[in-house]
C-alpha positions in Angstrom: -14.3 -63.6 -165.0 -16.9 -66.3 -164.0 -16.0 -69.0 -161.9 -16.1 -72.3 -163.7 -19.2 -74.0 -163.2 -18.4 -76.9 -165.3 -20.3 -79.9 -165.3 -17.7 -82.9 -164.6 -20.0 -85.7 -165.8 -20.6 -83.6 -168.6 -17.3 -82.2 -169.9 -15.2 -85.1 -168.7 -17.7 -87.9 -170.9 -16.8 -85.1 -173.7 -13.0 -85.6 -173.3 -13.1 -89.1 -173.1 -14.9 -89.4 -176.5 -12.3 -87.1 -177.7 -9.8 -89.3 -176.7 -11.5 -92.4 -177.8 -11.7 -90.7 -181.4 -7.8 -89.5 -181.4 -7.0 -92.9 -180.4 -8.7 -94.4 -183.0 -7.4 -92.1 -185.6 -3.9 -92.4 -184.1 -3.3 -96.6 -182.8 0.5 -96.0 -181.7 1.0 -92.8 -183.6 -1.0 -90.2 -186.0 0.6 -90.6 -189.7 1.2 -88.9 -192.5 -1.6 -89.5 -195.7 0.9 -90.2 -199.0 -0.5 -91.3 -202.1 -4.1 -92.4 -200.1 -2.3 -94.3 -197.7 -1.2 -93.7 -193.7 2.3 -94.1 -193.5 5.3 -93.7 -190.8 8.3 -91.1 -191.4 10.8 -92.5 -193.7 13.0 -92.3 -190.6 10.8 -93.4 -187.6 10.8 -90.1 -185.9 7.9 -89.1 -183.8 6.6 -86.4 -181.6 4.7 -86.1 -178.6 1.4 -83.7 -178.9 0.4 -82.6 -175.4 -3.1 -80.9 -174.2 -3.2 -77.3 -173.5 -6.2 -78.3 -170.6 -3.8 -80.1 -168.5 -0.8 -81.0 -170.4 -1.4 -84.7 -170.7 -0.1 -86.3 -173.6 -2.9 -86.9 -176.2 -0.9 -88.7 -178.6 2.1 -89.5 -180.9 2.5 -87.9 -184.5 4.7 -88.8 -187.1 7.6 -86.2 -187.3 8.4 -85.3 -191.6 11.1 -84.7 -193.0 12.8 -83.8 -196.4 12.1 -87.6 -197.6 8.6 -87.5 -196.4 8.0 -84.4 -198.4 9.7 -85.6 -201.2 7.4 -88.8 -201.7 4.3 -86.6 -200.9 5.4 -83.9 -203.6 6.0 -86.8 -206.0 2.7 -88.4 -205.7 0.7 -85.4 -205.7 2.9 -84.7 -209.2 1.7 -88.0 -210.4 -1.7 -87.2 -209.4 -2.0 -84.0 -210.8 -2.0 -85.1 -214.7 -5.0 -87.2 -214.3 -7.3 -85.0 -212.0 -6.7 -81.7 -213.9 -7.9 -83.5 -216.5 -11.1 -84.5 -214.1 -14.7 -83.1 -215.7 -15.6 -79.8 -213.5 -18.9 -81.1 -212.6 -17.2 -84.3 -211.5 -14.7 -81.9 -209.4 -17.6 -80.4 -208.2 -19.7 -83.5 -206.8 -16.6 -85.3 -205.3 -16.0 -81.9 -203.2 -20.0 -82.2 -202.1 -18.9 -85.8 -201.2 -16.6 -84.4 -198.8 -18.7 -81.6 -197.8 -21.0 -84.0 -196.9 -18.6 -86.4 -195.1 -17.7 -82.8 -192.7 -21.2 -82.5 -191.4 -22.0 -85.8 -191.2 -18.5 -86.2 -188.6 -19.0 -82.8 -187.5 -19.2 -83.6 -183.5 -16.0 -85.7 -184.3 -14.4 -82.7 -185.6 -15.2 -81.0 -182.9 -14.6 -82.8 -179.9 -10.5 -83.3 -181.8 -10.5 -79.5 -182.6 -11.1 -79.1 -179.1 -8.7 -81.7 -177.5 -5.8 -80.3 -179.4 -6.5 -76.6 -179.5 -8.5 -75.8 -176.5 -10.7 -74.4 -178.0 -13.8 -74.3 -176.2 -16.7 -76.7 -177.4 -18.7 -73.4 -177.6 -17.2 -72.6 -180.9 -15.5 -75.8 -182.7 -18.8 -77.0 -182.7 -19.5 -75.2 -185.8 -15.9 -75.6 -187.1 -17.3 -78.8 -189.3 -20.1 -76.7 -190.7 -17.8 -74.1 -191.9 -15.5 -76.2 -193.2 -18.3 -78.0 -195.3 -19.4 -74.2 -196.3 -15.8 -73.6 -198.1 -15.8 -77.2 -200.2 -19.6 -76.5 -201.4 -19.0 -72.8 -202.5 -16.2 -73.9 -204.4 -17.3 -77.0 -205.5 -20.1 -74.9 -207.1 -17.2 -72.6 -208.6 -16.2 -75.6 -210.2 -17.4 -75.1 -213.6 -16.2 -71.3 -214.1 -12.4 -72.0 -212.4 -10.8 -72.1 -216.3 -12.8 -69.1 -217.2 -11.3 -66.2 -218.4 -12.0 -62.6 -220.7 -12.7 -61.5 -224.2 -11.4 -58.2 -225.5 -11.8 -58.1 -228.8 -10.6 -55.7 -231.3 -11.9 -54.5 -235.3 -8.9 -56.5 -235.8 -8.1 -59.1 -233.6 -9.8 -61.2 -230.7 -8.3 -61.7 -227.7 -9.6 -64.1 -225.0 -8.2 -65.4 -221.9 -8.3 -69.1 -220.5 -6.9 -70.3 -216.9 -5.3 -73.3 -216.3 -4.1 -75.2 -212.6 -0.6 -74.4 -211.8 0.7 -77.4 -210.6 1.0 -79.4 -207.0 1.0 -76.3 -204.6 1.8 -76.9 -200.8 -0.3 -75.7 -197.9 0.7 -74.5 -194.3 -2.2 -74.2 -192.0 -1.8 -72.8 -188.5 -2.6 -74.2 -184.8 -5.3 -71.4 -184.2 -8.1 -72.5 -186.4 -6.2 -75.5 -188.2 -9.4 -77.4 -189.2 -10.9 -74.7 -190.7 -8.3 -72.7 -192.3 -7.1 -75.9 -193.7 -10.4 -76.2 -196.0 -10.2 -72.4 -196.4 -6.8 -73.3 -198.6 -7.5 -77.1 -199.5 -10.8 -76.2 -201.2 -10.0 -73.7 -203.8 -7.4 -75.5 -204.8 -8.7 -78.9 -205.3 -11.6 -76.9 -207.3 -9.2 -75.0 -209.4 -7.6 -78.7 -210.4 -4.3 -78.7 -208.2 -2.7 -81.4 -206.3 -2.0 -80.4 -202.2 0.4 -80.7 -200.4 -0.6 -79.9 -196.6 1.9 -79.4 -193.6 -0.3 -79.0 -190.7 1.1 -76.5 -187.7 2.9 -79.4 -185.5 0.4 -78.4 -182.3 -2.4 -79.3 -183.8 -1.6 -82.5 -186.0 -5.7 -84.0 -185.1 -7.6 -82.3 -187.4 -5.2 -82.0 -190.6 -5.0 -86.0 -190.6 -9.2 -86.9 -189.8 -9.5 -84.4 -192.7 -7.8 -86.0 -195.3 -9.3 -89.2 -194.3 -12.5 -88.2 -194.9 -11.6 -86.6 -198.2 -10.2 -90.5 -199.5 -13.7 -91.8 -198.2 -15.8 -89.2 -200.2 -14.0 -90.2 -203.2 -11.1 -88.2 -203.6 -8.3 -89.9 -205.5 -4.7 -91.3 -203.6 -2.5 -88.3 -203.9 -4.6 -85.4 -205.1 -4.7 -84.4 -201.2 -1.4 -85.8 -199.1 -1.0 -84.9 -195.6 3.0 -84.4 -194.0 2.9 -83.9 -190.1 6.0 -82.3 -188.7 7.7 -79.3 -187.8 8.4 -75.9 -190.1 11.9 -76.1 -189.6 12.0 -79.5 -191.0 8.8 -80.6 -193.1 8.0 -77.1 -193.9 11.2 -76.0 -195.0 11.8 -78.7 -197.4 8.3 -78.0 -198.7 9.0 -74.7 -199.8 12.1 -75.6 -201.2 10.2 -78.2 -203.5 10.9 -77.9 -206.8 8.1 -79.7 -207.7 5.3 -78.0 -205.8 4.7 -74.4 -207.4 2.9 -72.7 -205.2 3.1 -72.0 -201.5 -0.4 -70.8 -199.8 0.5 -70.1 -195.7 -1.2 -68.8 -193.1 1.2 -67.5 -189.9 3.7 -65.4 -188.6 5.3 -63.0 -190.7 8.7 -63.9 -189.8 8.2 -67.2 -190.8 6.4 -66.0 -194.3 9.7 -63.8 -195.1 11.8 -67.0 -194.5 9.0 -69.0 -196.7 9.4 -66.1 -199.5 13.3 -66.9 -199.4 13.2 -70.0 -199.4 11.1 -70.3 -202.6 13.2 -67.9 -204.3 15.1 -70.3 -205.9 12.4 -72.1 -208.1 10.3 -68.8 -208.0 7.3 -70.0 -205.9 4.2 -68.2 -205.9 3.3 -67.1 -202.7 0.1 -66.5 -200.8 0.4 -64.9 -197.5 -2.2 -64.6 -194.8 0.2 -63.6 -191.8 0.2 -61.4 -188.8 -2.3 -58.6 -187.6 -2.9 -56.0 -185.0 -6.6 -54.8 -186.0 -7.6 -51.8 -184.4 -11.2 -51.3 -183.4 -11.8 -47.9 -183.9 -15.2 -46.4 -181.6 -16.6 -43.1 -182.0 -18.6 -41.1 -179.1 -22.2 -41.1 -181.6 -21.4 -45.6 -182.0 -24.2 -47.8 -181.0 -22.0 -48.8 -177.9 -24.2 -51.4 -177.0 -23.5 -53.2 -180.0 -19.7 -51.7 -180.1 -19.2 -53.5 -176.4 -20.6 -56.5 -178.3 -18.4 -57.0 -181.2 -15.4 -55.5 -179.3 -15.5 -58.2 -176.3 -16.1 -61.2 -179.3 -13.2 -60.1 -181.4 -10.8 -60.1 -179.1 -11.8 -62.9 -176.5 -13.3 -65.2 -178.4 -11.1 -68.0 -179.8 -9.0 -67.7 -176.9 -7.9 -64.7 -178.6 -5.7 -66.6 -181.2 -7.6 -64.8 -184.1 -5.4 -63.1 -187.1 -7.6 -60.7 -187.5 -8.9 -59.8 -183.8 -9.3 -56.8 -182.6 -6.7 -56.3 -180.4 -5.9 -52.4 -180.4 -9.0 -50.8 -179.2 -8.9 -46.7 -179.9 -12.0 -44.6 -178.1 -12.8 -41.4 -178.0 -11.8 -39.6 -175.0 -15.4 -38.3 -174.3 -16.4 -41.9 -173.8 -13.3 -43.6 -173.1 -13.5 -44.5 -169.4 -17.2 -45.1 -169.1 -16.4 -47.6 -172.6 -13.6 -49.1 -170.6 -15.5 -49.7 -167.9 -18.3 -51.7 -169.6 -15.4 -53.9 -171.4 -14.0 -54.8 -167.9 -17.4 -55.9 -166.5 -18.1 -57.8 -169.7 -14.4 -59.4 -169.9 -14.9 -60.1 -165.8 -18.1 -62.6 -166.6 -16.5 -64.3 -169.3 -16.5 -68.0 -168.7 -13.3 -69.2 -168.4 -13.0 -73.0 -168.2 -12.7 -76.8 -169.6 -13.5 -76.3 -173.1 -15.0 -79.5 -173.3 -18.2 -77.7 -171.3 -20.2 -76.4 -174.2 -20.7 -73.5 -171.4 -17.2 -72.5 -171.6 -16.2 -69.4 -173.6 -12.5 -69.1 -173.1 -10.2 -72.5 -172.8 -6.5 -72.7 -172.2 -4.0 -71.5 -174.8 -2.6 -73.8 -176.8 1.0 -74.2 -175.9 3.1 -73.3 -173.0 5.4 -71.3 -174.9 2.3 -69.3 -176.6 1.2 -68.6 -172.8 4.9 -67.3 -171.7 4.6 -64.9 -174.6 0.9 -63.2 -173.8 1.9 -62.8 -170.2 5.7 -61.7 -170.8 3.7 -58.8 -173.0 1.1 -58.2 -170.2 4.3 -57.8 -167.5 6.5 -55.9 -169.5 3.3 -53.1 -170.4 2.6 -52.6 -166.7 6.2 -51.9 -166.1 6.1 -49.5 -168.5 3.3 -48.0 -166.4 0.3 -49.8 -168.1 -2.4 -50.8 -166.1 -4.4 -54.1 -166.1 -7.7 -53.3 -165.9 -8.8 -57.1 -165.8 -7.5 -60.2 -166.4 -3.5 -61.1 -166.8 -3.2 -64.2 -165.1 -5.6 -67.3 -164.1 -5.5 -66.7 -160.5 -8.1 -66.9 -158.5 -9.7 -70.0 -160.3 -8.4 -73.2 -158.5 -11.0 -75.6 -160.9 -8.3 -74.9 -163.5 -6.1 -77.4 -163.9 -2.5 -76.0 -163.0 -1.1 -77.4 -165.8 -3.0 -76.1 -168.2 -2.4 -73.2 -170.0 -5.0 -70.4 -168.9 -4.8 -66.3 -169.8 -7.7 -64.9 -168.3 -9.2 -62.1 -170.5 -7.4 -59.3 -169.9 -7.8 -55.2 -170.8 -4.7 -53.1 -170.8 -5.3 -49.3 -170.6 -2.8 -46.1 -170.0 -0.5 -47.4 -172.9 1.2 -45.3 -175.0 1.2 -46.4 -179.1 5.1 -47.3 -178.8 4.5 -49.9 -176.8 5.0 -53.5 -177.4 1.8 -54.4 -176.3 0.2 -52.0 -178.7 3.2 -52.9 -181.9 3.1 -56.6 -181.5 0.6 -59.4 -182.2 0.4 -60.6 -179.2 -1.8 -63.5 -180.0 -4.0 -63.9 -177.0 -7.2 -62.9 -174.8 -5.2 -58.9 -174.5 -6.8 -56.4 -175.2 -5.0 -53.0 -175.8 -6.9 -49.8 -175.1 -5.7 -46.1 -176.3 -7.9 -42.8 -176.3 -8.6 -40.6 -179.4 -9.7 -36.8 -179.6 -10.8 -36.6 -183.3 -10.8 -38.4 -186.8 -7.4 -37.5 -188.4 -5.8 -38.5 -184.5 -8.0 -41.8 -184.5 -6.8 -42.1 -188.2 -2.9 -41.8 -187.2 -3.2 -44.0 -184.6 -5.2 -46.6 -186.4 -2.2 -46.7 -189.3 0.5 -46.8 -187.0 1.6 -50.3 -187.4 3.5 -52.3 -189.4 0.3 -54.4 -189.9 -2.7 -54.2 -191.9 -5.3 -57.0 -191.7 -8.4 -55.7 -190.6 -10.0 -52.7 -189.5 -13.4 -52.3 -187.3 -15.1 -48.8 -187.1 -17.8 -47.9 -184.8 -19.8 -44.9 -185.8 -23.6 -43.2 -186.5 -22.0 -41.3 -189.4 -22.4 -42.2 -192.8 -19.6 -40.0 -194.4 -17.1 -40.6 -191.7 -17.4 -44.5 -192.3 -16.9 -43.9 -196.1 -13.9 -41.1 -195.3 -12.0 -43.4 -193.1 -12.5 -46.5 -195.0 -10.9 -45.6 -198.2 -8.1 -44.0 -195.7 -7.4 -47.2 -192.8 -4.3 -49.1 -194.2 -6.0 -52.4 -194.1 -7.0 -54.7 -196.5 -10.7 -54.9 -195.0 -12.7 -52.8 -193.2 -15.8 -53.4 -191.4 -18.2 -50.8 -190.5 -20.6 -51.3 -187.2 -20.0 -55.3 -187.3 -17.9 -58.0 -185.9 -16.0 -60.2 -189.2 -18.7 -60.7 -191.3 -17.6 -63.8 -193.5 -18.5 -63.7 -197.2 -16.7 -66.3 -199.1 -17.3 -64.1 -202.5 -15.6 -61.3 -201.1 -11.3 -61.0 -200.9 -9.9 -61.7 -197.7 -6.2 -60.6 -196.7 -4.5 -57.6 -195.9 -1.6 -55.2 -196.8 1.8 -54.6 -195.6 3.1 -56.8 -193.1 -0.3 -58.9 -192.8 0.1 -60.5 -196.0 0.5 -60.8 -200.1 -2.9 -61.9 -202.2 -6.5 -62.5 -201.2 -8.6 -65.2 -200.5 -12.1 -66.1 -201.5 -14.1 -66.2 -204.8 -12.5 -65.6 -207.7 -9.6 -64.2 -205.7 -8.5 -67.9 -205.0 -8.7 -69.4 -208.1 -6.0 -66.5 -209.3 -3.5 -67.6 -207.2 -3.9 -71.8 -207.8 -4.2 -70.9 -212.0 -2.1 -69.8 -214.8 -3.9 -67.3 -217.1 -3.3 -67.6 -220.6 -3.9 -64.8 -223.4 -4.7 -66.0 -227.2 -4.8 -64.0 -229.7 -6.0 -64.4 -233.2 -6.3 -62.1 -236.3 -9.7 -61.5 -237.5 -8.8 -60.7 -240.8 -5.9 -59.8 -243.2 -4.9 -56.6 -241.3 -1.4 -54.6 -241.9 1.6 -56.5 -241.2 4.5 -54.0 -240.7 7.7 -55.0 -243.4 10.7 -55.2 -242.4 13.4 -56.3 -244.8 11.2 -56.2 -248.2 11.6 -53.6 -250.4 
């Protein structure tokens, strides 16, 4: 790992424009958005939200509850009527308006993203520009949302029309909250639904700035609300709803079980984009210059807070050491430091309790006879400030596939390294988990990338690439990574009803019953 070089004139003229912007955004406290208008808690509660750099207090947020959720569900009910009704290229050019809006705020967006995440600069930088991507491509989906299928018959045609479902609720995540909130927010503001959105309670910034924007580009009071708080409290009562119909999360897996329950009751549709514990699968005839690449950016960029990073890595024994040994040298000049330096790759963790968990995983593996090849702690870096939350990037080798540390998401700059002697034992390692998110496969040949990609348990593979993002294409995986898929048409099946009509062509046989 690098030292940190950071610039203090630099990085510290960074964080105080940060601050100046959550301050603005926030005078006394960050509210909730209801019916286009800030508001407090219906009970006064706040909570504090720290930074992960140094644990300073960056502001107060409005804590929801059940009455807070109840008024947001009721005015995004209200709303709903009147903006399904809402032309699609009208639909369309309001979600340009807020695409717009994105970029033209995007160092804004960053400089928050960063202060509240810790993420580095390096990468929320383009965190606007993706954001604006997912409003245009839907806004431009716009016009083909209610369109459905003919299958007609010598008898009968049958066509299919889609309609919006309803209000649906939203519950982003603290990883890549400004992002994955458009990512859900989008689609279904272009399929014709109200939102609901309950940002993750450690990153409130972003979640709040967003919907802001979206009131200034011309969205209508309600159409979007916002309810800061926790998911034992605002979430919870959110899923339980009865008027918001559908739940679109992006977590933990034992939160989306209790989310599934939860909704039980008014039978919720659910969309699930949980947890994940991608393997990264290298063969000994890979480009490895390429494989060292993608493997060092899918697991230590972000922090390593990435659903779908590559977290397991399997090698082939013949190249396994000499592979390992590249990672560790690439991991080692990493720079780790303030995020606000746009030279910084890897920031702080984002919470305390997130950085207890990586490291309890990291001790608990090496006394279990692991070894850390790099990385586990932030020692040996005194320009980090103790009180921020730093995790050095770290490689784990000599694990066994039983281990936690090769089971669990860990959710952090941990990287998890096991050797392979052929296909079918790279196969049974790659599908031993309870996961299935991604998989990445590094190889030269053609028919073992199509023979292991129709095999991996996953719901995407990627052959001889990092995450490639194509918002046509259906993101989300199987088993215990999640339920449904995101992107393109994919989307708009989850925020709309489909409707069947069918009407007789002509005077064809009607079976008699009763008629002599």
């Amino acid at each position: 790992m690098k030292p940190d070089t950071t610039t203090p004139t630099t990085a510290s003229a960074n964080r105080l424009k940060a601050q100046g912007l959550i301050d603005a955004l926030a005078p006394g406290y960050l509210p909730h958005i209801i019916d286009g208008q800030p508001c407090a808690s219906v009970d006064g509660q706040t909570t504090t939200n720290y930074s992960p750099i140094d644990g300073s207090v960056l502001n107060q947020t409005a804590l929801g509850s059940q009455a807070d959720v109840e008024a947001a569900s009721l005015s995004s009910s209200r709303a709903f009527e009147a903006w399904r009704q809402w032309p699609a290229n009208k639909r369309r050019d309001v979600l340009h308006a807020i695409a717009d809006r994105l970029e033209a705020n995007a160092e804004s967006i960053a400089l928050m993203e960063t202060a509240d995440t810790g993420q580095p600069l390096h990468f929320t930088g383009k965190t606007a520009a993706r954001g604006a991507e997912n409003f245009r491509y839907f806004a431009d989906l716009c016009s083909r949302a209610a369109d459905g299928h003919s299958y007609p018959t010598p008898t009968h045609l049958n066509y299919t029309m889609r309609e919006p479902i309803g209000p649906v609720g939203a519950i982003t995540p603290w990883n890549m909250p400004f992002m994955l909130a458009t990512w859900k927010i989008a689609p279904a503001l272009a399929a014709g639904c109200t939102v609901v959105h309950k940002p993750a309670e450690w990153s409130p910034l972003t979640a709040a700035f967003l919907s802001k924007l979206a009131l200034e580009a011309g969205l209508p009071a309600g159409v979007l609300n916002t309810v800061q708080g926790l998911g034992g409290g605002a979430g919870s009562a959110l899923t339980q709803d009865p008027r918001i119909k559908a739940i679109a999360f992006v977590g933990g897996t034992k939160t989306g079980s209790r989310i599934m329950a939860q909704g039980a009751p008014s039978l919720k549709r659910v969309h699930f984009e949980l947890g994940g514990k991608s393997p990264v699968v290298v063969f000994e005839d890979a480009d490895l210059d390429r494989a060292v690449d993608a493997v060092a950016f899918m697991i230590f960029s972000l922090n390593g807070q990435r659903c779908n990073a590559g977290s397991r890595l399997l090698v082939q024994r013949s190249i396994h050491n000499e592979f390992v040994k590249r990672l560790v040298q690439r991991a080692q000049s990493i720079r780790m430091g303030d995020p606000f330096d746009k030279a910084t790759e890897v920031g702080p963790l984002i919470h305390g309790v997130q950085l207890a968990k990586v490291k309890a995983y990291c001790d608990k593996a090496q006394q279990e006879g692991a070894t850390i090849e790099c990385g586990g702690s932030s020692h040996g870096n005194p320009a980090l400030h103790p009180q921020g939350h730093w995790m050095a990037p770290t490689i784990v080798s000599g694990v066994s596939a039983s281990m936690d540390i090769v089971q669990d998401e860990v959710f952090g700059p941990v990287l998890a390294v096991l050797p392979f002697d052929d296909e079918a034992h790279a196969l049974a390692l790659a599908n031993d988990s309870r996961y299935g998110l991604s998989t990445y496969l590094w190889t030269g040949n053609v028919g073992r990338a199509h023979r292991l990609a129709r095999s991996f348990q996953s719901g995407m593979v990627w052959v001889n690439t990092e995450i490639a993002r194509n918002l046509s294409t259906p993101f989300g995986g199987m088993k215990e990574s999640g339920i449904g898929r995101d992107g393109g048409d994919w989307s708009f099946d989850f925020y709309m009803e489909t409707r069947n009509v069918c009407i007789a062509l002509d005077e064809h046989a009607i079976p008699k019953i009763g008629k002599k």
